[in-house]
N, C-alpha and C positions, 0 to 999 in steps of 0.2 A: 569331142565329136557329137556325141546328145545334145550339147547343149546348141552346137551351130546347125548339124543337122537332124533335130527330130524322127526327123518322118522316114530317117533309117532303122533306125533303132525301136521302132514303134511292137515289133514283134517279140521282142526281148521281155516283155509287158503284156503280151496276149497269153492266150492258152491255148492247149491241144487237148481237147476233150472238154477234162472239169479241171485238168491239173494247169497250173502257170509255169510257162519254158523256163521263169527263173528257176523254180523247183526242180526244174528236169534237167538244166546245166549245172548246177549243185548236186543233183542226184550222180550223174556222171562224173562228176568229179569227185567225190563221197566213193564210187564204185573202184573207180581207178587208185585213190589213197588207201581202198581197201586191201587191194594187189601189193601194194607197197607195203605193209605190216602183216603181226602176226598174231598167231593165238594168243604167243608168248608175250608179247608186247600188252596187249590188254592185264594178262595174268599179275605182270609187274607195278601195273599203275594201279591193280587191285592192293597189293602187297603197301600203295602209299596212301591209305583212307583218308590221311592226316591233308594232302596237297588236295584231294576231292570239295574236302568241306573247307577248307582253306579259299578257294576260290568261290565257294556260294557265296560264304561269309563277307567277302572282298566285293564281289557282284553285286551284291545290294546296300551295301553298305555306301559304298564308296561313290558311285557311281547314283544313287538314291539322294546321298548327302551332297553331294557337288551339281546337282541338277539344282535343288532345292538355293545351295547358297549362290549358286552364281545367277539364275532367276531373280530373286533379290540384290544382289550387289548389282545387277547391270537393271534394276527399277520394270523388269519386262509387266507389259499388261495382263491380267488374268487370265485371259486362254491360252496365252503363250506359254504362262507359268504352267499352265495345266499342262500343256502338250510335253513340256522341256522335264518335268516332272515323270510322264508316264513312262518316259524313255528311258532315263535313268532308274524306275521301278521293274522292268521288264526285265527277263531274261539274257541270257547270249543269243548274240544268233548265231547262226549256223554255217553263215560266211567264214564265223572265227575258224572252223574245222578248215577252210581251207586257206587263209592264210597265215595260218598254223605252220600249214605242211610248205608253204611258199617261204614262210620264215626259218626254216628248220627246226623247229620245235618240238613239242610233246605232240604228235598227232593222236594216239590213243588217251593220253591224259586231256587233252582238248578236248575230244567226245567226250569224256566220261566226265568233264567240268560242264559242257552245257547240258548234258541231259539230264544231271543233279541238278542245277537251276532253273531247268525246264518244269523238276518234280517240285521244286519247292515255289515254282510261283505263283500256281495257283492260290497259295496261302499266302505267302508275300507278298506278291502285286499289289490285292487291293487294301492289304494291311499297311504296308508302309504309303502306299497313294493316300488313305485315308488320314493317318497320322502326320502328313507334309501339308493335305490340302484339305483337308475335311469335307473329302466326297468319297460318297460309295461307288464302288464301280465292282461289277460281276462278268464275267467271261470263263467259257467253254476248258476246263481242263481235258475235256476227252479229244478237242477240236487241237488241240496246243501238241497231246499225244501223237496221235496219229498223224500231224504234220511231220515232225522229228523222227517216226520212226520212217517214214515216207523216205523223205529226205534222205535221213543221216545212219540212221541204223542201218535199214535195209540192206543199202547198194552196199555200204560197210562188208554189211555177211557176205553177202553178194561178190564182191572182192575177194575176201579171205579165201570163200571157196573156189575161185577161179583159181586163186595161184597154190593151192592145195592141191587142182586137180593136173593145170599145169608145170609146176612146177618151174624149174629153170627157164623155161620158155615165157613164163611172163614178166620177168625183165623185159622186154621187147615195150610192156605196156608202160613199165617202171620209166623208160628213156624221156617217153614223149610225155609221161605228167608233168612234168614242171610249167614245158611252153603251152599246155592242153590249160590248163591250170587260169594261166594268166591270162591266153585270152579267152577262156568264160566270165573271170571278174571283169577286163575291161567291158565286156559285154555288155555284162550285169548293172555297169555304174553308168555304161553311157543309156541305158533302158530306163534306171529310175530315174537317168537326168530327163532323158527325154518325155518321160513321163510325166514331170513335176516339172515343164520349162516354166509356164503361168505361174507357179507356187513358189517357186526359185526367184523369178524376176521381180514376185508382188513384194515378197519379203527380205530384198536386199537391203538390209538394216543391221541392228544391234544382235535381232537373234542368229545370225548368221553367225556372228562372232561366238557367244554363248555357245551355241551346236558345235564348233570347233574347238573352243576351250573343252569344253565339253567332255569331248574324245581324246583329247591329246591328254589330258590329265587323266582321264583313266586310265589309258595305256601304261603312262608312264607311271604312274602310282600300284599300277597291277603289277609291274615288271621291279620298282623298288620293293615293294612287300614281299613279294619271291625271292626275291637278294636277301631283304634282312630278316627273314625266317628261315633262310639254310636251303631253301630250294635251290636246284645245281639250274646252269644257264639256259640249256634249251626247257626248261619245265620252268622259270622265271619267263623268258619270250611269252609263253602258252600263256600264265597267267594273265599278263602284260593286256595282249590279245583280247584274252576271256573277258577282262574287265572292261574292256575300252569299248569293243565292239559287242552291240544287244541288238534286240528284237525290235528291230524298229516297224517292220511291219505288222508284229502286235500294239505297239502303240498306240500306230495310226490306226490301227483297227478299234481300240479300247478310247479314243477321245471321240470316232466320228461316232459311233454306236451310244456313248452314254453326256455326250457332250454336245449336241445336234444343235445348240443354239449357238455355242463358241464353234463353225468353223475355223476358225483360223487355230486350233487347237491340234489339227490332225499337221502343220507347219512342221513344227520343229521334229516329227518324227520324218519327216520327207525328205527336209535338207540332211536329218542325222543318217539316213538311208545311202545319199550319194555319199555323201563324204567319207564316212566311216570304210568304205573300202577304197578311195583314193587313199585316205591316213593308213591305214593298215596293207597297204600294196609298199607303201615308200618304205612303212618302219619293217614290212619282210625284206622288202630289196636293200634296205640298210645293215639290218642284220648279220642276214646272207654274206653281204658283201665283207662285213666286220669278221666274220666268221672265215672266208676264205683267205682275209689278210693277215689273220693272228695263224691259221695255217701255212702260209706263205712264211712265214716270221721264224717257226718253229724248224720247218723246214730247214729253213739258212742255217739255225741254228745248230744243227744235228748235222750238216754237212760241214760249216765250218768246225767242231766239235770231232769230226771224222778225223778232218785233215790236220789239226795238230795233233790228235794221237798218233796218227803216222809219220809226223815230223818228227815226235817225239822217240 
């Protein structure tokens, strides 16, 4: 819908004040996931440090290294490398938080994996960017903070205490997150479509493809890593998530700022921007779905299972 009609979705991309509504439909959503968990839940993802640094490790690694080689195996020209590069040096973003919660996942172990990578990217970022492309690049850790806690922490607490103060009664909010949920992201992805239609259309080529391998391979290399270290299934999903989906509006922020000659550098953060939550909308609805038919399954099982012991 962004992409056929722009000039609806044009507001999804403005601001109210000094903040941008994408923030503020995140933030809402961030407040309502907050309703949904608990003290306790945080407490427990503390109790697993090992899955915390498990996904930094993963985040930059993986997603830093497959920027870099797929840049080179698909021959892309040097700003593009740059741009496809910072993307994969970036952080999570903070969409992962809620298709997290859309996937059934670790929602409190998702916070607590992006906000770890948020803390260590100011040192990473431009460490691994330098060592892939030998350029310096500097950007704001206090500007990176106070975004996340904007966003993600806040409404978080925010949440906690509502259903601390409510109680039973905030199941009512519990019902309607799911569809609340889905359409803020569709929102959200036809806004930076419509945002980036010119950037979309100019660069319908090889990096499109690139930006897709991209994401799909983190994903799903985030989600086998979690398997084959003992992570149980919905904390594998999370990972999965964590890894596939970054900061792409730090990115684009860190190519147009220190890269002003390579426009076309701030590209691949644009296209990774829409897509990354179309890819991560499908693999929660895949999940999800996967998840209700291995319950379906067990179900059968336990009633078939009934009813020969009573034949029995």
């Amino acid at each position: 819908m962004g992409f056929v009609m722009p000039d609806k979705f044009t507001w999804v991309t403005s601001k109210i004040g000094d903040q941008p509504v994408i923030n503020i439909l995140l933030g809402l959503i961030m407040f309502g996931m907050g309703v949904t968990l608990t003290v306790d839940d945080f407490k427990e993802v503390l109790k697993r440090p090992k899955d915390i640094v498990k996904a930094g490790a993963a985040q930059f690694t993986v997603m830093a290294s497959l920027a870099f080689i797929l840049s080179k195996l698909f021959g892309l020209e040097e700003g593009l490398m740059i741009g496809v590069v910072l993307v994969g040096t970036c952080p999570g973003g903070t969409a992962s938080n809620v298709i997290t919660y859309l996937a059934g996942g670790d929602v409190a172990l998702s916070v607590a994996m992006t906000t770890f990578s948020t803390i260590l990217a100011p040192v990473l970022t431009p460490a691994i960017t330098y060592i892939l492309i030998k350029e310096s690049i500097e950007f704001s850790p206090v500007g990176m903070f106070i975004s996340i806690l904007q966003v993600v922490i806040l409404p978080i607490a925010l949440g906690l205490v509502v259903k601390y103060i409510l109680k039973e009664k905030s199941q009512i909010i519990e019902e309607y997150m799911p569809g609340l949920s889905s359409l803020a992201i569709s929102c959200t992805v036809a806004g930076v479509i419509a945002g980036n239609v010119d950037t979309i259309l100019s660069s319908l080529g090889i990096v499109v493809v690139v930006v897709i391998i991209h994401n799909l391979l983190g994903i799903f290399l985030g989600y086998f890593i979690g398997k084959i270290t003992g992570m149980g299934r919905r904390q594998s999903i999370t990972l999965g998530i964590e890894v596939g989906l970054q900061n792409s509006g730090l990115a684009s922020s860190l190519a147009a700022t220190h890269f002003p000659t390579m426009p076309i550098a701030t590209v691949p953060a644009a296209l990774f921007s829409a897509w990354q939550n179309i890819a991560g909308s499908i693999f929660a609805w895949y999940m999800k779905s996967r998840e209700a038919k291995e319950a379906s399954k067990k179900e059968k099982v336990i009633v078939l299972e009934k009813e020969i012991t009573e034949i029995q």
